[in-house]
C-alpha positions in Angstrom: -25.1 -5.0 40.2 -23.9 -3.2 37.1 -23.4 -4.4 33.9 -25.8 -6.9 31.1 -27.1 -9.9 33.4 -26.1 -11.8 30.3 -23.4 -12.2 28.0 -24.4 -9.1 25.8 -24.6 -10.6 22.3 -25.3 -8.8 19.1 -28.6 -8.7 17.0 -26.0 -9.2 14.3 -25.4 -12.7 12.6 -28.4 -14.4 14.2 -30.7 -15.0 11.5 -30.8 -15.3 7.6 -32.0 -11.3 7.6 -30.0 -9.9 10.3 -27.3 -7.9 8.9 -29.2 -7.3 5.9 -30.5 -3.2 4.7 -31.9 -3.7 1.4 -35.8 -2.7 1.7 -36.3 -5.8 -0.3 -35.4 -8.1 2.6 -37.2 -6.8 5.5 -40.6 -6.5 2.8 -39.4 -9.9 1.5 -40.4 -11.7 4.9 -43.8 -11.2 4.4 -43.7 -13.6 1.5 -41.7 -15.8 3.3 -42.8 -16.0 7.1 -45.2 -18.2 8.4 -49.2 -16.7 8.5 -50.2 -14.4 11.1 -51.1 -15.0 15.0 -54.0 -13.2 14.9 -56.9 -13.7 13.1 -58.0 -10.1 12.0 -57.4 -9.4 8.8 -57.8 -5.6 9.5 -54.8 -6.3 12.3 -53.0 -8.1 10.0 -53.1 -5.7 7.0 -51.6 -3.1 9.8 -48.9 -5.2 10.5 -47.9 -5.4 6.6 -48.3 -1.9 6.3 -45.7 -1.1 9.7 -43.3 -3.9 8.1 -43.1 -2.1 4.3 -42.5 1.4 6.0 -39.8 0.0 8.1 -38.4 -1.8 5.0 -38.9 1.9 3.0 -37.0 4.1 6.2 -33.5 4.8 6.2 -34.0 6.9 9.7 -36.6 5.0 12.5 -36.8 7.0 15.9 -38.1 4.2 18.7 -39.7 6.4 21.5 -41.8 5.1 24.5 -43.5 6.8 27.3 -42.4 9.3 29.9 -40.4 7.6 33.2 -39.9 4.1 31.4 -40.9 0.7 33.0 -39.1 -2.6 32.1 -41.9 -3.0 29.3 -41.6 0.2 27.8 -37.8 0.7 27.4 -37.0 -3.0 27.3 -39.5 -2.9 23.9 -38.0 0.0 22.4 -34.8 -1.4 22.7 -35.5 -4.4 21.5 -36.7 -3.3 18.5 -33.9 -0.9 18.5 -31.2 -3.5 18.4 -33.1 -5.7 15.8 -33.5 -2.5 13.2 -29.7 -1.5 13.7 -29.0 -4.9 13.1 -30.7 -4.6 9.8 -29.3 -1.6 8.5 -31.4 1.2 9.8 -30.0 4.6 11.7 -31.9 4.0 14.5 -32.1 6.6 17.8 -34.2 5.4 20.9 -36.0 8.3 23.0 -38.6 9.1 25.5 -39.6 12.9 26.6 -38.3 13.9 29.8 -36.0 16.2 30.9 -33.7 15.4 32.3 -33.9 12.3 30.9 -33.3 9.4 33.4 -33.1 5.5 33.1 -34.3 3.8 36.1 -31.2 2.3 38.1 -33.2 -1.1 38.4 -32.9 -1.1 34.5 -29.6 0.1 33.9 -28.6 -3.6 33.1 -30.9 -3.2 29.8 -28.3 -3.7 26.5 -28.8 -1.6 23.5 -28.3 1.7 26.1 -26.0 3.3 23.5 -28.5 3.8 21.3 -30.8 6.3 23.4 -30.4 10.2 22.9 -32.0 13.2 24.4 -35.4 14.1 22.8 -33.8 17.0 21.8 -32.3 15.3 19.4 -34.5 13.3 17.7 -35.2 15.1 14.4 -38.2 17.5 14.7 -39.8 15.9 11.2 -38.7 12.0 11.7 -39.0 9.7 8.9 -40.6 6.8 11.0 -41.5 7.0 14.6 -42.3 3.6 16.5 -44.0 4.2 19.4 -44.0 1.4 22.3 -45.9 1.3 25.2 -47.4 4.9 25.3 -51.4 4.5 26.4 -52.4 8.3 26.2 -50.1 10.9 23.9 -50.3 13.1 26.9 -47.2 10.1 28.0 -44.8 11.3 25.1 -43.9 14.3 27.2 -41.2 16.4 25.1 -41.9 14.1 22.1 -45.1 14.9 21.7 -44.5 17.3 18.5 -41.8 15.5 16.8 -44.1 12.0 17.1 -47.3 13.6 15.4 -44.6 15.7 12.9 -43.6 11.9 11.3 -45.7 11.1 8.1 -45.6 7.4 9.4 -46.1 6.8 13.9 -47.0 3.5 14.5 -48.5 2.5 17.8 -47.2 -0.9 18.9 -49.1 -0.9 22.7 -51.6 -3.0 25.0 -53.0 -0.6 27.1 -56.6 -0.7 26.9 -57.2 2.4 27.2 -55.1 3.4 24.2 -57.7 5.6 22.2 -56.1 4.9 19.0 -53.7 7.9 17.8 -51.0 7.7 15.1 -51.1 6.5 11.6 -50.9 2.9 12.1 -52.6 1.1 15.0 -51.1 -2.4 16.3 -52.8 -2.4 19.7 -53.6 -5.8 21.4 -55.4 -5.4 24.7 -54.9 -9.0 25.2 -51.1 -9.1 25.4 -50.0 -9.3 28.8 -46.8 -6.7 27.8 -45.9 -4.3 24.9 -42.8 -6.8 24.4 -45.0 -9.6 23.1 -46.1 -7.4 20.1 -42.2 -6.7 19.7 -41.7 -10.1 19.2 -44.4 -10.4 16.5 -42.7 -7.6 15.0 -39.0 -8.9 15.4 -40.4 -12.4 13.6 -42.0 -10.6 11.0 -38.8 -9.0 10.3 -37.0 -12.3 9.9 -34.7 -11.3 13.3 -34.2 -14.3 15.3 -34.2 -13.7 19.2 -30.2 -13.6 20.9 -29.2 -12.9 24.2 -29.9 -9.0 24.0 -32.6 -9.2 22.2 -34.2 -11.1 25.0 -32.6 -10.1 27.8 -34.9 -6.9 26.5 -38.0 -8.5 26.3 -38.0 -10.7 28.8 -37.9 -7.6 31.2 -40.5 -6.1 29.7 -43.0 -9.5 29.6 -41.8 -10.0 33.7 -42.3 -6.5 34.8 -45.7 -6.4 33.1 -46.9 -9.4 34.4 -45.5 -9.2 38.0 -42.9 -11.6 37.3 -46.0 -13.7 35.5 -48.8 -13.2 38.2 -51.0 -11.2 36.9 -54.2 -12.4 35.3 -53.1 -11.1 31.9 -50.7 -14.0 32.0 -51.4 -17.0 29.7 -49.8 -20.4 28.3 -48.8 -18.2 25.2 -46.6 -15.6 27.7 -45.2 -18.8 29.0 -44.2 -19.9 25.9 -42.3 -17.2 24.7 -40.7 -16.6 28.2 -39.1 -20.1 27.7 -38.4 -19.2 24.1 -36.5 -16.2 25.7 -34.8 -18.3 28.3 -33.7 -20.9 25.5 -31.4 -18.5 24.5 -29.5 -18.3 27.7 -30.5 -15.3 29.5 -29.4 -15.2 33.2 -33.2 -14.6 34.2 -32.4 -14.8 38.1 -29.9 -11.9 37.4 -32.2 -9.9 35.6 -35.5 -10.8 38.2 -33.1 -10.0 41.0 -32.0 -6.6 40.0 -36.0 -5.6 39.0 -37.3 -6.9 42.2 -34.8 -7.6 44.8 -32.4 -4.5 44.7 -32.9 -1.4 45.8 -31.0 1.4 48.3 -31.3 1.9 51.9 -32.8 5.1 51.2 -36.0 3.4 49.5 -36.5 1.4 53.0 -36.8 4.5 55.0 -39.3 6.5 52.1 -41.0 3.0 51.8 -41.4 2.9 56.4 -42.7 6.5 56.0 -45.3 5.6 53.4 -46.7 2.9 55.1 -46.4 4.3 58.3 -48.8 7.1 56.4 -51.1 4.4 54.9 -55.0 4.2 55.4 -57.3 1.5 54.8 -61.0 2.7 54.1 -63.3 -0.5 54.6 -66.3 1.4 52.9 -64.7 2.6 49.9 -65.0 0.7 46.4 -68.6 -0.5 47.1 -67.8 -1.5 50.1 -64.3 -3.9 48.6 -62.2 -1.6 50.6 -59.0 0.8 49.8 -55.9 1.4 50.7 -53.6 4.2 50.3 -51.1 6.4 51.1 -48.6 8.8 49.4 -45.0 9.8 49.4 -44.6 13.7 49.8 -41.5 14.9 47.1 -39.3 16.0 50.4 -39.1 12.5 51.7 -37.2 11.3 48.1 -34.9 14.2 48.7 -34.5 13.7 52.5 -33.2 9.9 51.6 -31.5 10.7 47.5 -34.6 8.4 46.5 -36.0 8.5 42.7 -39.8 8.9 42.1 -38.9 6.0 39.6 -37.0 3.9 42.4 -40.6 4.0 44.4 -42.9 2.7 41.4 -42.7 -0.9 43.0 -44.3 0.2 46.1 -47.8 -0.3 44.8 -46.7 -4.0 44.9 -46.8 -3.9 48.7 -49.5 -1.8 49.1 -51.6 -3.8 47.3 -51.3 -7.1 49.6 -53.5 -6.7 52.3 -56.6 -8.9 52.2 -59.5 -6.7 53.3 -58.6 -4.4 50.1 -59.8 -4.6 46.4 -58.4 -1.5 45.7 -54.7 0.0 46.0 -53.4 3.6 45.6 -50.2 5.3 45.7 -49.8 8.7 45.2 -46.0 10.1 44.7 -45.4 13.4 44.5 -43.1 15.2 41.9 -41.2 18.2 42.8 -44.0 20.9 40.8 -46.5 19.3 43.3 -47.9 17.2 40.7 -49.3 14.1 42.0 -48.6 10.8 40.0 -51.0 8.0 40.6 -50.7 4.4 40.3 -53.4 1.7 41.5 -54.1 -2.0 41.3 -57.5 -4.0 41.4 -57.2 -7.5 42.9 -60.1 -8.3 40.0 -63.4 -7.2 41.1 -63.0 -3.0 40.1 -62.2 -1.8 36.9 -59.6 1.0 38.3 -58.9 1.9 34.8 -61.8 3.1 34.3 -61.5 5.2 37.3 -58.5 6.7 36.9 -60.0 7.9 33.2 -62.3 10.1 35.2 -58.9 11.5 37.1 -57.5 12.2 33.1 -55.6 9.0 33.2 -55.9 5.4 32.1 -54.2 2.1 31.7 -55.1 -1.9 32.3 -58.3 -2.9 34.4 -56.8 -3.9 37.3 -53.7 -1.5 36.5 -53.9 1.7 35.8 -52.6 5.7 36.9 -53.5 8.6 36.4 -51.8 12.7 36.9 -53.5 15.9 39.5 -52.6 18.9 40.6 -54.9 19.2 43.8 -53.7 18.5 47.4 -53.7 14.8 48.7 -56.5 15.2 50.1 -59.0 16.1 47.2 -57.1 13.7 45.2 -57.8 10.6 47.2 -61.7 11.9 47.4 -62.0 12.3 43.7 -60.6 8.6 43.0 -63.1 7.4 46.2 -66.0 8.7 44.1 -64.5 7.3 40.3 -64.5 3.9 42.0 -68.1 3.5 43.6 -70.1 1.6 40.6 -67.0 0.3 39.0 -67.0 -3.5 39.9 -66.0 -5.7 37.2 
């Protein structure tokens, strides 16, 4: 499938603000908007703070984390179409090289607006930063990010330690792109079909099309907010979840064929793992990014708490990705490992064999039952 699985439609014309690029507006809509969701006033005060820089910026650079997920580029575009839409010169980044948009995301509008990190300035004005849990995941960006007098951390990663200037990080939120939709209302942008399109990839792929536990009546409720605006959300779910090449079926036989379930592991919850070595995605023309679903099917065998993949990049390195069915904190393992991410989500990055690898994440798990 190629193309927008909705009618692409512009951030332009869709609200009272949209179109506007005096600094008075976009500051204006504090005065004006209704009060805030969250109770914190120190959260709150943030969130005024991130809205007058914006307001102040001619220049905003929108960069998320290393390989992009739904959540991560679908937020940064997002905000990226709203902020054009108001006037801003706005670039969208993230730092690899080369830099590579998942195929199961090439349907995302707003694609025009990313450029190489090479070219985002090396002092930025403003730098947004969306979904990044660690600033080891700005890759290439790294530099530039901490070179901006304002970065502002829009993320719910729980494992976030905190970096940048300004903070808006809500462990609670099931997805990045619900605090993009905080900030697109705050900004007075009302929601069309690209903006949504957007964000509704980035709330679905975050919750596992809304499965997860992180998923509550208030993700419900903007997902039908989302759909209201006539999104083709079986277009969109299809090409995340049920598209893929016939090369991923033979790299996705080999991994399970290499899969192990360890009864004892995890306190005795079980594990299960396995790992796809770098030659089999060249054997088949396979992405690493193509194979970040396959935790998904690891992860459904009942005698396991605990899943593990382990995909190999072609320097040897040795990304990580597990899930917890609710009883292990694996983010809190995979910080021992130098990683992080959700409690019952989370990865991590080695350079040791399989082998030593698995062995180390055996011993992070025992003691870490929720």
């Amino acid at each position: 499938m190629t193309g927008e699985p909705a009618a692409a439609g512009s951030a332009a014309g869709t609200g009272s603000t949209t179109g506007a690029s005096s600094t008075d507006t976009v500051e204006g809509a504090l005065a004006v908007l209704p009060g805030p969701r969250t109770e914190e006033s120190g959260f709150e005060l943030v969130w005024q703070q991130v809205v007058v820089e914006i307001g102040r910026a001619r220049s905003i650079d929108l960069i998320c984390h290393i390989c992009p997920d739904g959540d991560a580029l679908g937020s940064a575009l997002a905000a990226g179409l709203a902020l054009r839409a108001l006037g801003k010169e706005v670039r969208v980044s993230f730092g690899d090289d080369p830099q590579i948009v998942p195929e199961s995301l090439a349907f995302l509008p707003g694609q025009e607006l990313i450029v190489p990190a090479a070219e985002v300035p090396d002092t930025p004005e403003l730098v947004l930063c969306f979904d990044v849990a660690a600033e080891s995941r700005l890759g290439l960006l790294h530099d530039k990010a901490f070179a901006a007098p304002v970065l502002a951390v829009l993320d719910h990663h729980a494992s976030n330690p905190g970096f940048g200037t300004h903070q808006l990080i809500d462990p609670g939120a099931p997805a990045t792109a619900v605090l993009v939709d905080e900030l697109l209302r705050r900004l007075g942008v009302e929601l069309d079909q690209s903006l949504a399109t957007c964000l509704y990839t980035g709330v679905a792929t975050d919750t596992g099309s809304f499965r997860y536990r992180a998923t509550t009546p208030a993700t419900h409720e903007l997902a039908g907010r989302l759909l209201a605006t006539g999104i083709r959300h079986d277009l969109i779910s299809r090409q995340l979840w049920d598209t893929s090449s016939f090369g991923y079926l033979k790299v996705l036989a080999g991994a399970l064929d290499r899969a192990v379930y360890e009864p004892d592991a995890a306190d005795g919850l079980g594990l299960v793992w396995t790992w796809v070595p770098y030659q089999d995605l060249v054997l088949f023309s396979v992405t690493v990014e193509e194979i970040e679903g396959l935790i998904d099917i690891l992860r459904r065998p009942a005698e396991a708490e605990v899943a593990l993949v382990l995909k190999q990049d072609p320097d040897g390195t040795l990304r990580g990705s597990s899930r917890s069915k609710g009883a292990v904190d694996v983010a809190a393992a995979c910080a021992e490992l130098g990683g992080g991410g959700h409690v019952f989500a989370a990865g991590f990055s080695a350079r040791e064999d399989v082998d030593a690898v698995v062995e180390r994440f055996r011993a992070a798990l025992r003691a870490r039952r929720d």
